[in-house]
C-alpha positions in Angstrom: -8.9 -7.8 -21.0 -7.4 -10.8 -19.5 -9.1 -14.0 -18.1 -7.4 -16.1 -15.9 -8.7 -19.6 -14.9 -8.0 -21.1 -11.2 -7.2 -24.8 -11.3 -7.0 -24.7 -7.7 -8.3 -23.5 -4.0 -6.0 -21.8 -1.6 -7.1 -22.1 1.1 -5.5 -19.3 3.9 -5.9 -17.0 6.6 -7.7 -13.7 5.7 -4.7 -11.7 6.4 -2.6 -13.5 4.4 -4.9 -13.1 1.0 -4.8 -9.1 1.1 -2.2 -6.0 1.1 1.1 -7.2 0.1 0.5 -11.3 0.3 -2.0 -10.7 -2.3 0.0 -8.2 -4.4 2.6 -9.9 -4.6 1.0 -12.7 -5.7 -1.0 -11.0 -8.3 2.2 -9.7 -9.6 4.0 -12.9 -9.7 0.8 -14.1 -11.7 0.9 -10.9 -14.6 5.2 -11.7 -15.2 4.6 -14.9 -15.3 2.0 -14.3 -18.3 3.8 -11.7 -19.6 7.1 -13.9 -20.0 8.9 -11.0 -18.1 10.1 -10.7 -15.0 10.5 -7.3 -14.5 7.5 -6.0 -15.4 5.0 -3.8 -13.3 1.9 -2.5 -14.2 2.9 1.4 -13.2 6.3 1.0 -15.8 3.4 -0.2 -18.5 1.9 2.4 -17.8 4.2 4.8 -17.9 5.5 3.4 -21.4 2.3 3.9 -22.9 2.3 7.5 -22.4 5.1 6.9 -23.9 4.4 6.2 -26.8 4.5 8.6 -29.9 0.9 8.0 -31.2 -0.4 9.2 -27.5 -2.1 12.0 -27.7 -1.5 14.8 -24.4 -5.1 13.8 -23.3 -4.0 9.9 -22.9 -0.9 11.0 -21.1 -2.4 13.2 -19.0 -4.8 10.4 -17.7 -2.2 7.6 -17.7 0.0 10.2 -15.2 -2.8 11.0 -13.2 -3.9 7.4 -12.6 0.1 6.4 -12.0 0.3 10.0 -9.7 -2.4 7.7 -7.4 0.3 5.3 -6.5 3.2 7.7 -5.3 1.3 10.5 -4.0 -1.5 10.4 -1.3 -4.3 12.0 -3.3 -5.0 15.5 -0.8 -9.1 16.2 -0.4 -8.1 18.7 2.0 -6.1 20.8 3.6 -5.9 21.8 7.2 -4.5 25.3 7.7 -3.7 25.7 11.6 -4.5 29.4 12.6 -3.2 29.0 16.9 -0.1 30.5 16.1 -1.0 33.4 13.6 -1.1 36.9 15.2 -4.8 38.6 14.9 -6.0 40.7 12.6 -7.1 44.0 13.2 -9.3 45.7 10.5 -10.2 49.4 11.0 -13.0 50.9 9.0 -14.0 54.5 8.1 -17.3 55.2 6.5 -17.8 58.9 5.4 
């Protein structure tokens, strides 16, 4: 777990302290502690699974929590039925 102390206030517009101003920020903040300026939390991820002593469990979860950022996670899906022909059924009984 990291802590990370603020010596200062920033003091800006709402819009400009969320989405990608923020992230960006954020990011800046993590290479900058990590002493490399490539890094992203997804590749760190993604290198953990990596990693021989993961067991298929662990790299299950680290894929699935990565999937989250590249793939719009699907609740539901809408099937539209206006353009399918109908179905006739015929039944005999006896």
């Amino acid at each position: 777990m990291f802590t990370y102390q603020l010596d200062c206030v920033i003091i800006a517009p709402k819009n400009l302290i969320n989405g990608k101003v923020m992230s960006s920020a954020v990011l800046e903040m993590l290479r900058k502690d990590s002493g490399d300026s490539t890094y992203h939390p997804l590749t760190s991820l993604l290198m953990l699974a990596r990693e021989p002593d993961a067991t298929i469990g662990d790299q299950i979860t680290i894929h699935k929590s990565i999937a989250r950022y590249v793939e719009a996670e699907r609740k539901a899906i809408e099937i539209d039925t206006s353009a399918m022909d109908p179905v006739n059924f015929k039944f005999q009984i006896g």
